[in-house]
N, C-alpha and C positions, 0 to 999 in steps of 0.2 A: 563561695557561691551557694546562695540558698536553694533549699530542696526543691522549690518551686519554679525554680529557673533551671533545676538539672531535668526537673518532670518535663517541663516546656521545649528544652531543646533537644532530650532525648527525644521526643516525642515525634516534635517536626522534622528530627532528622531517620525515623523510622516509616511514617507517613512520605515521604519523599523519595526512599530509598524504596518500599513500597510500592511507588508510583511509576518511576523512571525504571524499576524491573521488568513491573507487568505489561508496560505498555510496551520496551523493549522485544520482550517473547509475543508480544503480537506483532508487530512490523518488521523487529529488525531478524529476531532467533529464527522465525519462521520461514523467513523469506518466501514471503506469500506475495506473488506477481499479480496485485490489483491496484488499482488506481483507489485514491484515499479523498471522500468525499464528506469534507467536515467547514467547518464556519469557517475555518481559517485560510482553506483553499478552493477557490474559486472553479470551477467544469472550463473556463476562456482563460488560465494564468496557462502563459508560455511556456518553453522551455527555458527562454532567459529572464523570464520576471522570476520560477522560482528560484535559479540560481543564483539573482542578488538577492533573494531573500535567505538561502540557506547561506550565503557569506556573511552578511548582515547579522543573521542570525550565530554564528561564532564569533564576530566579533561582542556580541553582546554576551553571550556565556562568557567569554575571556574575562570583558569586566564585571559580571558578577561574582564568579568564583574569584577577582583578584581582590575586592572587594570583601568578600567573608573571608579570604586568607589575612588581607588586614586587620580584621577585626578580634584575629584568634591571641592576640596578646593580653585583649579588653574583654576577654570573655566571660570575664564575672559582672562585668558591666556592661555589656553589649548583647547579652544574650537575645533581647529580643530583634534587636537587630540585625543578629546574626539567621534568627528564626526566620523576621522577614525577608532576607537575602535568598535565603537556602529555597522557599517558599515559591520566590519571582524565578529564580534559576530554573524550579522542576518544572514551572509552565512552557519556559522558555524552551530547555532540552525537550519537554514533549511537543512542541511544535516544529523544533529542528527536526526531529525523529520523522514527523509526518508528510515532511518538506522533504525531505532524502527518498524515504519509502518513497510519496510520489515520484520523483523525479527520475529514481531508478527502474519503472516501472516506464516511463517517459521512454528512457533512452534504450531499454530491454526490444520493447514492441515496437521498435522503428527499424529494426536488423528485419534482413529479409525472411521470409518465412517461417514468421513468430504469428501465434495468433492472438489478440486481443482476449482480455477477461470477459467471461458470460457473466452480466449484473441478473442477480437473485432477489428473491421475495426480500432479503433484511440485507442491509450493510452490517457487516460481519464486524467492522470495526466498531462502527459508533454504538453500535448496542453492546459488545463487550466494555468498550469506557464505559458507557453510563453504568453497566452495572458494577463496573470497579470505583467510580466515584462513590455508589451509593453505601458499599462494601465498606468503603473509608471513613466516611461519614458517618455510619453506626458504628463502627469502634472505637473512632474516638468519643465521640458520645457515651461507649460503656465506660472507657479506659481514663475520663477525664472526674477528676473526684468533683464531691458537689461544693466546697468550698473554690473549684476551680471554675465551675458551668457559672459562666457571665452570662447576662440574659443576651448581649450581642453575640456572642458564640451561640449559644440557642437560634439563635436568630438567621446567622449564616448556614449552621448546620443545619434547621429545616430549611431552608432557602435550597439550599445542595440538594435534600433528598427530593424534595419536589420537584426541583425541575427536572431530575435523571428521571424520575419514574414517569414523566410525563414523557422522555422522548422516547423510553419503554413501550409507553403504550401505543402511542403516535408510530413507531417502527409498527409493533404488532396489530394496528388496525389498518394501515396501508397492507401487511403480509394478508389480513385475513379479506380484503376485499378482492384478491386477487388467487386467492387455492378454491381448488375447486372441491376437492375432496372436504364432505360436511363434516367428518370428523375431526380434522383438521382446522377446520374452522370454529367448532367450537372448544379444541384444545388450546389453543390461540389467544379466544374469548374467556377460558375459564382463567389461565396465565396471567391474563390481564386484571384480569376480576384479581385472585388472590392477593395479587402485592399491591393493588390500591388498598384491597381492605386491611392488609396489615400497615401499609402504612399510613390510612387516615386513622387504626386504631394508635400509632406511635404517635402521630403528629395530636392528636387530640391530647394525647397524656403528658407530652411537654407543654402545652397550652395548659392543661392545669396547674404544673408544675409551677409555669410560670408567674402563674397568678396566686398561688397560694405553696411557696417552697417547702418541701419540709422529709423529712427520710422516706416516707411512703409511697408520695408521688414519683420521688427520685428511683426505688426500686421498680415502680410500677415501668414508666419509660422505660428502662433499662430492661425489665420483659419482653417488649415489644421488638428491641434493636435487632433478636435475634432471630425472629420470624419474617420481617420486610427482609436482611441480608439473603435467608432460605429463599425465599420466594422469588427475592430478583434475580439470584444465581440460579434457580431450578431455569425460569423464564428463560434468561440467556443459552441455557446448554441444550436447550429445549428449539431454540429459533435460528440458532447457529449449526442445525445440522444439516449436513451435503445438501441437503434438496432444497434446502431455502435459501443458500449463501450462493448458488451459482457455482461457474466455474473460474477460477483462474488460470489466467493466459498460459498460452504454451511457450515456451521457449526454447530455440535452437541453443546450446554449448556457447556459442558468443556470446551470446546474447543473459544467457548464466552469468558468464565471468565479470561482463562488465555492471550488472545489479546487484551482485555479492561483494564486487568492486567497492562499487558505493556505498553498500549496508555495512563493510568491514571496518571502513573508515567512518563512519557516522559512531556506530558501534563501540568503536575505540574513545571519543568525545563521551558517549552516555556512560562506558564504565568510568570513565576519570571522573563524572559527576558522581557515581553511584559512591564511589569511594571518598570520596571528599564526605561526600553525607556520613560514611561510616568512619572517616575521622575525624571530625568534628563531635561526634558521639561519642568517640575515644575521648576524647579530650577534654569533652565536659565531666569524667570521671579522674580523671587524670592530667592535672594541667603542667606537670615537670616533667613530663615524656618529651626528648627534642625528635627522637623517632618518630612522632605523627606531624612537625611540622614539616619534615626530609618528605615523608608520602605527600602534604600536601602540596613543596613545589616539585614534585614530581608529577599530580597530577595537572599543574598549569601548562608543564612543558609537554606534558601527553599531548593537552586540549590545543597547544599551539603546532603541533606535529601534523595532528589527525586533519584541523584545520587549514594546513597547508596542502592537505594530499587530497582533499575533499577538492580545494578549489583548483588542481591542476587535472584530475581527473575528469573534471567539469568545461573546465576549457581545453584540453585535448580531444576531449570525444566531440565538444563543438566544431574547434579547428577540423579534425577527421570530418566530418559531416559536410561541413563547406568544400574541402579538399575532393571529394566523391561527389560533389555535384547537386548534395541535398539542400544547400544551403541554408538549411535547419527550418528548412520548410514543413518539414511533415513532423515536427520538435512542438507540436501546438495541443491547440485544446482536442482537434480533432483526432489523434494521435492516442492522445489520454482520455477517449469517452469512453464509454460502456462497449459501446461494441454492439448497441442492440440497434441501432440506424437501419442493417440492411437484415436481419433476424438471425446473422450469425458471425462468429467473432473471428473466424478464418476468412471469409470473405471480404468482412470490413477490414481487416487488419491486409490483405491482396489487395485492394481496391484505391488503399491511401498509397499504397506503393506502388502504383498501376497496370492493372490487372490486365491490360490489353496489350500488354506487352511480352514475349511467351516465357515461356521459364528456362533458365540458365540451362538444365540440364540439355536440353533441346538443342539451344544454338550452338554448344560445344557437341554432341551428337553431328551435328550438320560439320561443323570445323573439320571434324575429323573426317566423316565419310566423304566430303566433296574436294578435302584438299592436293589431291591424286590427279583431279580432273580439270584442274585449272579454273576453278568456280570463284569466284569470290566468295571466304570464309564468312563475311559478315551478310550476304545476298543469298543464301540456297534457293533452289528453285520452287516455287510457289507451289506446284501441286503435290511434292512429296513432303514439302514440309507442312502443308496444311494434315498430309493423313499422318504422320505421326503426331500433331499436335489433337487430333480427334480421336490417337489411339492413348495418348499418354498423359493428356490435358484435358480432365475436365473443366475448366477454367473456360474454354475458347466458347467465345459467344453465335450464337445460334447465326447470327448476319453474317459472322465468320467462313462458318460455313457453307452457308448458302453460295457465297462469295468463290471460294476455293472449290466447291461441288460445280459452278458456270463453268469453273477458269478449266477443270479439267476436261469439261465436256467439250470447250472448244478445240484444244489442244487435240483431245482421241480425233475429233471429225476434219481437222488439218491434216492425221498423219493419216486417215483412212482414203485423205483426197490424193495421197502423194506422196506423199511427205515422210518418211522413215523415222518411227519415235524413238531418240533417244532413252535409252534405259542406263540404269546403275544396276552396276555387278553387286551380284548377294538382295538388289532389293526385290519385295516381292512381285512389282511390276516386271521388271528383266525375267523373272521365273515364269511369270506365265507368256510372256512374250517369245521365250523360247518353247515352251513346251507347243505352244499353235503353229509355230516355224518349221517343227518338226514334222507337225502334222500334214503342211501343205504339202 
């Protein structure tokens, strides 16, 4: 195997492994409860549109990875094609990753009293990708020799950095038309300023390069690579902090298990890739080790494991949902928005599950105090259950009240006509009903 085919595949299996890390410790290590809002997934995909797409989505990791495992006997001969395998796989796996993240995030905020994510001045995500594309993109730029820089590689690779720093900027001119604070806005503005100017300083100097090759040009570029990576990294750590990223969803214990659920087994899928990447890298050093072909069918039977538990964990929580009456109705886009509809993300997240109906803790309160009395458990009586739902329920809407303030006015002017008001023992109407009793 020549040196330039061990450069090439070490390479892409560095950049890959690279890839399918970083992007992992954003989505899956973090377990950061927001909705994922990128080209790939739509604000109106279902709850079961993404879940044929993240099955779909393993079935097509399976034949890629079975695919570069075929290929590891021709590896002196196949190398680029093993390049391009490994390559289509890391796009795939980071789409699977974003597909899971969503959807776990779907089925998290649909348990009862979870509240929806607060959407911020910057999506936290897509500006840390773009700035890990552009990150990748200048190193391999440094790390690739100049008998190896084809002018199409040039070509892709400024292709790459232009578009990331454009949606750099694009994020951070959306954040700065909406801070109020001026300093702030032109910290935002200067952010911006610097990494175009280092990078239409990089991009100018490959443009020379390209027109006129030669050692000089190629070191000049090469200065450049390291001030746009500064710049877009200061940017990013700079626009990703608390006050600009929002807040993500709260989550009840359930509503935990079952999104860690999901990230656990997605999870298990991106290390069986990560490691594939790093034995393939073995093995382009070492092609008589039978020990890294034993890791690589281990990591197919991983990826067909994880892949199984992914898609029963997906249709159990469906089934469950149907079985309770939801019938995966509130499993939608509405489910998975921002949260900024009604200006807050407890509300919004009360409202899709409806909010006019009183809170658990309530009706089991009534069960218990009225079941002595012969009441029916599911019917308490109107005027005592409207005051503890105005003592314990900020939720009850203002018509509510008004409603339940008539009901009891008529009921006192019934018992004042005649009529002897029933009271409950311990409540505080039976207290002062005694204490005026005494008094007459």
């Amino acid at each position: 195997m020549s040196y330039s085919s061990v450069r090439l595949l070490t390479g892409t299996c560095e950049r890959c492994h690279s890839t399918l890390q970083s992007v992992a410790e954003l989505l899956i290590l973090s377990c950061d409860a927001r909705p994922i809002r990128t080209e790939t997934i739509s604000s109106k995909s279902t709850f079961l549109q993404i879940s044929e797409r993240i099955i779909a989505s393993t079935k097509t990791i399976k034949t890629l990875m079975k695919s570069v495992a075929n290929y590891i006997h021709m590896i002196t001969t196949k190398s680029v094609e093993i390049c391009e395998g490994l390559t289509e796989l890391t796009s795939t796996v980071v789409t699977f990753m974003e597909l899971c993240s969503h959807i776990a995030y779907i089925c998290a905020i649909s348990f009862k009293d979870c509240c929806q994510a607060i959407p911020g001045l910057v999506d936290r995500y897509s500006i840390c990708l773009a700035g890990l594309e552009i990150k990748l993109s200048c190193n391999r730029l440094k790390k690739t020799r100049i008998d190896e820089l084809s002018p199409q590689l040039i070509i892709d690779l400024c292709s790459n950095i232009s578009k990331h720093i454009s949606v750099l900027t694009n994020i951070c001119k959306s954040a700065d038309e909406k801070v109020r604070d001026e300093g702030t806005r032109d910290q935002f503005k200067l952010c911006v300023k610097s990494v175009t100017c280092a990078a239409g300083c990089l991009i100018a100097s490959i443009k020379t390069y390209k027109s006129l090759p030669n050692t000089r040009h190629y070191s000049r570029f090469l200065n450049f690579c390291d001030p746009v990576t500064a710049t877009a990294q200061a940017l990013v750590s700079f626009a990703t902090e608390e006050d600009f990223i929002g807040k993500e969803a709260v989550l009840t214990p359930e509503a935990r298990d079952i999104q860690k659920s999901i990230l656990a087994a997605c999870m298990s899928v991106v290390s069986a890739c990560i490691q594939l990447c790093k034995t393939v890298r073995e093995l382009s050093y070492d092609l008589m080790t039978s020990h890294h072909k034993d890791k690589l069918r281990m990591c197919l039977e991983n990826v067909d494991r994880s892949s199984v538990q992914i898609r029963e964990i997906l249709q159990r929580y469906h089934s469950s949902d149907h079985q309770s009456g939801g019938g995966g109705g509130h499993l939608n886009s509405t489910s998975s928005g921002d949260g900024s509809a009604n200006g807050n993300n407890c509300d919004s997240s009360m409202s899709a599950k409806g909010n006019n109906s009183p809170p658990r803790h309530l009706a089991n309160l009534f069960r218990k105090e009225y079941s002595e009395q012969g009441k029916s458990p599911d019917s308490p009586p109107h005027e005592r259950f409207a005051q503890l739902l105005r003592e314990q329920s900020p939720l009850a809407s203002e018509a509510e009240m008004r409603l339940s303030d008539h009901s009891s006015r008529n009921v006192e002017r019934d018992s004042v006509e005649g009529t002897e008001e029933t009271n409950i023992p311990g409540s505080p109407s039976s207290e002062t009903s005694g204490h005026s009793a005494a008094s007459r």
